[in-house]
Structures are given as structure tokens and as C-alpha cells.
C-alpha positions in Angstrom: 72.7 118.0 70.9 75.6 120.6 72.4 75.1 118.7 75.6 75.1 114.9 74.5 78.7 116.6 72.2 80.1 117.9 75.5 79.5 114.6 77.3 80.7 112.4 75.0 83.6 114.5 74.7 84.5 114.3 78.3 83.9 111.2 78.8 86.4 110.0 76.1 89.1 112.2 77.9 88.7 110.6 80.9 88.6 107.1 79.3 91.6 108.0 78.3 93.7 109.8 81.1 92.7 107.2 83.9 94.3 104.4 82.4 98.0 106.2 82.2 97.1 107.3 85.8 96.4 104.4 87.3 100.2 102.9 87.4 101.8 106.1 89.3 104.8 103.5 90.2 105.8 103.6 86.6 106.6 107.0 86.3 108.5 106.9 90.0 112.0 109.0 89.5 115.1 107.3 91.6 116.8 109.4 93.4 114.1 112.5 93.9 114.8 115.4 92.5 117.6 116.9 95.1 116.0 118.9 98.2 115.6 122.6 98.4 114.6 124.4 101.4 112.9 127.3 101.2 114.4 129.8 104.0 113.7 129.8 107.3 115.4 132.6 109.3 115.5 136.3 108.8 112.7 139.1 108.9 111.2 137.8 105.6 111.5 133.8 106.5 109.4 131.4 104.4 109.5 128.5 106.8 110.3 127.4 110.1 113.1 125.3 111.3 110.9 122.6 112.7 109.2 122.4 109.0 112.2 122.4 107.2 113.3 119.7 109.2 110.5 117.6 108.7 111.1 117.9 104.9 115.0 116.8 105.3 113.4 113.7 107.4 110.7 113.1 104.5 113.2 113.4 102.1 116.4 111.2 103.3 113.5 108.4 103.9 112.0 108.9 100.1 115.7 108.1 99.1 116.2 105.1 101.4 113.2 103.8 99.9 114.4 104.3 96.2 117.9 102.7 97.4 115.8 99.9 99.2 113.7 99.3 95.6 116.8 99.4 93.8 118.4 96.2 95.5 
């Protein structure tokens, strides 16, 4: 009976949650949240130079989309 509880159980969360997961565009944020690098030089460096500029790239074209959307 504990099992057949626990199933039914999650199974109604997950009725629930997929639904408001489904429509990810909904919940889409214009402009993204502003870009922070994490540091990339010195003898305790988090990052490279090459990776943090891949993130600038991937951000500027996240907010071209959003303007693009916008229109």
C-alpha cells in the first residue's frame, strides 16, 4: 500500500510540473540578465580569455535575438 501511496504521489507531481514546463518561451526574460565574467588572468584565474570571449559572443547574440523578437 506504501508503494501504490508513493506512486500515485509522484505521478500527480509530475502531472503537474510538465505542463508549466512545456512553454519555456513564456517565461523568456528580454534583455538577459546583464553579463558577468568570471576572471580570467592572474595566479588564481577562473577562466580563460578564449572562454570568456565565447560568452560575450553568446551573449550579444541572445540580446540581438530578444531585440529581433521585440520588433
Amino acid at each position: 500500500m506504501k508503494y501504490v501511496l508513493i506512486t500515485l504521489v509522484s505521478a500527480a507531481t509530475l502531472g503537474v510540473s510538465l505542463p508549466a514546463s512545456a512553454a519555456p518561451s513564456q517565461g523568456k526574460v528580454c534583455p538577459p540578465q546583464t553579463l558577468i565574467l568570471p576572471l580570467d588572468h592572474g595566479p588564481r584565474a577562473q577562466s580563460t580569455p578564449y572562454l570568456n570571449q565565447q560568452r560575450k559572443a553568446r551573449y550579444d547574440a541572445e540580446v540581438k535575438a530578444c531585440k529581433d523578437t521585440a520588433k
